[in-house]
C-alpha positions in Angstrom: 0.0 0.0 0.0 0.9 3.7 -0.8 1.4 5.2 2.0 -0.2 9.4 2.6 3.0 10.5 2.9 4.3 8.8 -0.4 1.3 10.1 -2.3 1.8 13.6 -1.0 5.4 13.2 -2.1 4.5 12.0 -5.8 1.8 14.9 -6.3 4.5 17.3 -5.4 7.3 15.6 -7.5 4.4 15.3 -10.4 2.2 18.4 -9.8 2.1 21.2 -11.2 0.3 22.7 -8.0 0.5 21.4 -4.8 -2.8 20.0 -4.2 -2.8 18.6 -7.9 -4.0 15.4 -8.0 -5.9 15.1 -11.3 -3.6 16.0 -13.6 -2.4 13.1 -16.2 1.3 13.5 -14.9 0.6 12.7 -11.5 -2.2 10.1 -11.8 0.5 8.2 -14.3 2.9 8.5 -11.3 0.9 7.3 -8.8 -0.4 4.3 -10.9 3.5 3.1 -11.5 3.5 3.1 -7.8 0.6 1.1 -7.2 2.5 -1.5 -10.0 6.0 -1.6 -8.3 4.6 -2.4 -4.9 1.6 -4.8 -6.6 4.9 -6.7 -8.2 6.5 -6.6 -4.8 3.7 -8.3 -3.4 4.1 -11.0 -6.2 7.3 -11.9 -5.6 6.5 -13.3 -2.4 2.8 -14.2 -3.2 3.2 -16.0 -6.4 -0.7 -17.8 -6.5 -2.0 -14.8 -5.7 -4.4 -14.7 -9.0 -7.1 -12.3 -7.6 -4.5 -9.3 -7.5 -3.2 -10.3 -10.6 -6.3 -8.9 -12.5 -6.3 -6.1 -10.4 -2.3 -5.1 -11.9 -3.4 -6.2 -14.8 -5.9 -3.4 -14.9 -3.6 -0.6 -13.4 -0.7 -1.6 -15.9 -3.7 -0.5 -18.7 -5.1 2.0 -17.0 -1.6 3.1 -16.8 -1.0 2.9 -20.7 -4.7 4.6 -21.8 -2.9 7.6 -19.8 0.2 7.7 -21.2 -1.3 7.6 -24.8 -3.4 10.8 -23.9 -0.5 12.6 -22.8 1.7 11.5 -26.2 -1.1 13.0 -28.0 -1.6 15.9 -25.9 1.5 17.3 -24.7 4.7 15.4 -26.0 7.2 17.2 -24.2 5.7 16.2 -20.5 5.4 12.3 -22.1 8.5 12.3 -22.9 10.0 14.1 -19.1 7.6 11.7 -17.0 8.9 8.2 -19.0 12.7 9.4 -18.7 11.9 10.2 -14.7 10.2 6.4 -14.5 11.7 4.2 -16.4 9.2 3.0 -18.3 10.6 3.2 -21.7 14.4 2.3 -23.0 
């Protein structure tokens, strides 16, 4: 789980204000968070199939918002994969 104090810390990393929570940028962030610690919990849980759909759907969810933001503003696609990781 994400912790308040994490979430507070990835808005304001993200954000372009600081109570801004519902831009593309941040909700990307916070849904790569939500994967990393999901795959965490896999590593020691490996039959755990019911969380599995539940990545399954962030990782997508994650991807729908990263193709908006290619289309609509390539410069911030292109800052928020480098600070991730996502892309090689």
């Amino acid at each position: 789980m994400i912790t308040k104090e994490q979430k507070q810390q990835i808005i304001a990393t993200f954000g372009s204000k600081p109570n801004d929570s519902g831009s593309a940028e941040v909700q990307i962030a916070l849904l790569d968070a939500r994967i990393k610690d999901l795959t965490e919990h896999f590593k020691v849980n490996k039959k755990d199939f019911h969380s599995r759909r539940g990545l399954i759907a962030l990782v997508n969810q994650r991807k729908r918002l990263l193709e908006y933001l290619k289309k609509s503003n390539t410069d911030n696609y292109k800052k928020i994969i480098e600070k991730l990781g996502l892309r090689k």
